[in-house]
Phi, psi and omega in degrees: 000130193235107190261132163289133192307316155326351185213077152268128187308131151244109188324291180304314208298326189265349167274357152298312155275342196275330187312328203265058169165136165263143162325116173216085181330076194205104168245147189319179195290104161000108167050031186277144204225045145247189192286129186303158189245150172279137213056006178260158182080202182340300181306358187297152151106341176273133146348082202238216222211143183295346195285159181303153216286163174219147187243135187216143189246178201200096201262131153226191190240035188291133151256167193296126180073038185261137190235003165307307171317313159318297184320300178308311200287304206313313182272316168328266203300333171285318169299344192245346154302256190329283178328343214058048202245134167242103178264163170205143209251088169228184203184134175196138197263023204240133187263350161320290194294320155341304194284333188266005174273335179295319172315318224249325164299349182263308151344290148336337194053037170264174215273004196173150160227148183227148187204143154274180207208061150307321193236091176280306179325343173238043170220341226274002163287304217281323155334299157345280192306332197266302162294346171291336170270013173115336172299129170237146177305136171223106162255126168234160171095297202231160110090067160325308196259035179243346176313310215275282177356294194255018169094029202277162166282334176168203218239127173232146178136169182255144203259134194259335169300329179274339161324283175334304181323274183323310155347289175328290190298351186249354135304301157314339197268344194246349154098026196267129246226307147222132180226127165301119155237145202240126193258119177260047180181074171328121144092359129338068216273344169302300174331267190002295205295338162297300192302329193283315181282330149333292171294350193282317201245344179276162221253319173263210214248142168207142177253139187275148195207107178291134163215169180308041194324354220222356161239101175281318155274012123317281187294318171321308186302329207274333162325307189282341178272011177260352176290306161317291180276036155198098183294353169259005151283167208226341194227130161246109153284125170219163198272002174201136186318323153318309187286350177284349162308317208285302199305325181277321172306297145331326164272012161229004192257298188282345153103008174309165178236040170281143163307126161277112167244164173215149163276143153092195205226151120208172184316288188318270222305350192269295181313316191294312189266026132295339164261356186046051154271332188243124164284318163198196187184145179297121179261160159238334176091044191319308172327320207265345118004251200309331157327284226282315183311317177275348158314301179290351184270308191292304163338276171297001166258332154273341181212030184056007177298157142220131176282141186058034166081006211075002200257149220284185174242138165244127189275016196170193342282192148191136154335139189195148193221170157304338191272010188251015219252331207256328186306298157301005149301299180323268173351295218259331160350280188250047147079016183250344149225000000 
């Protein structure tokens, strides 16, 4: 596993919390975005802390059958077992409804939100609206640099233009020459920033390719037919682990000799590069995403912390190969990376 010297992990902030807990693994049903029953999943069975019960929701921009999502909720619900926490879940990847599942928690009256900030321009009010009431706020995954903006305690999650770098340059190291990245979420701004950063450092040419997500043989066709008509790529990149299934499939449909690189992680995506269907893959470390979030909320409510200073924290990236394969065999098992 390989962390680019530029996105370095900081290594205490995450031993703080994982330390108060052993790994225990189980994640729900693909991209289901409705609200967690309290005490349920991953978290049975842990130990937990004496401090008062606390209720914290937890809004993302998961679209259906996103299984990145699960991992997060996964680290969500083992940190919220321990905390004394009644978590609750919900997700839409249309950032209207979005702002209003942030709305229906402020309603609720909970004690923290942890939330993304994909589409910020249609959440980053009602965000607003939840600390000016009193709420305090955590945003991971997307749109780091709207945290601050909106009052957030900070920021968790990996800086996705310097992932996009990593990417480029570990591209340039296997000698690739042009590559299409294919973005599954129009107007998604973390996506954009990968893809901006892919080109900033790689040396050949790359094109960007909208595709539907949420129809996955859809985006498989439109892969493949951008494969069909330009025999010169050589690379295909997607922004998330479901689509590199999509991408090797697409790539035997048109009959390319492109490399499948992917950002993110998941079970499939460990087999495809044990099979050397996938050339690497982004780790950001999603798990450790929903831990920490929910951790600093509980933190700072008992005891006034903010991690890292306010300043954002990064769960990634790193680079992961075939030679990570017998470790994240384990790991991606039981739903924790």
């Amino acid at each position: 596993m390989r962390t680019p010297r530029k996105a370095a992990i900081l290594i205490a902030i995450c031993t703080i919390g994982l330390a108060l807990t052993a790994l225990t693994g189980c994640s729900s049903s693909g991209g289901k975005s409705s609200e967690d029953k309290p005490g349920s999943g991953s978290g049975q069975g842990v130990k937990g802390v004496s401090t008062p019960r606390m209720k914290i929701a937890m809004v993302t921009h998961a679209g259906e059958g996103d299984t990145f999502w699960d991992i997060v909720r996964s680290g969500a619900k083992q940190a919220a077992a321990k905390d004394n926490v009644e978590f609750l879940y919900s997700a839409d990847k249309e950032g209207k409804e979005q702002a209003q599942l942030v709305q229906a928690a402020i309603d609720q009256k909970v004690d923290g939100i942890v939330v993304t900030l994909a589409k910020p321009e249609a959440v980053e009010a009602v965000v607003a609206k939840a600390v000016k009431a009193g709420i305090p706020v955590v945003t991971i995954n997307s749109g780091a640099q709207f945290s601050v903006e909106v009052g957030a305690l900070g920021h968790i999650g990996q800086d996705e233009k310097v992932a996009g770098e990593a990417v480029g340059e570990e591209l340039n190291k296997r000698g690739r020459k042009k590559a299409v990245c294919v973005i599954h979420e129009q107007g998604n701004v973390s996506l954009e920033e990968r893809c901006a950063g892919v080109k900033k450092t790689f040396k050949g040419a790359v094109e960007n390719l909208n595709v539907e997500g949420t129809n996955m043989p859809a985006s498989t066709s439109s892969i493949e037919a951008k494969l069909q008509a330009d025999q010169d790529i050589d690379t295909i990149v997607t922004l998330g682990a479901p689509f590199a299934a999509a991408s090797v499939k697409a790539k035997e449909g048109s009959g390319s000799k492109a490399e499948v690189d992917t950002f993110d992680l998941n079970a499939e995506v460990v087999k495809r590069l044990k099979a050397s269907e996938v050339g690497f893959a982004v780790d950001q470390q999603p798990y450790l995403q929903g831990y920490l979030a929910v951790d600093e909320l509980w933190l700072n409510k008992t005891n006034g912390n903010v991690i890292g200073g306010g300043k954002p924290v990064l769960t990634g990236p790193a680079i992961v190969t075939a030679d990570d394969v017998p470790q994240l065999e384990e790991y991606t098992a039981r739903g924790t990376r």
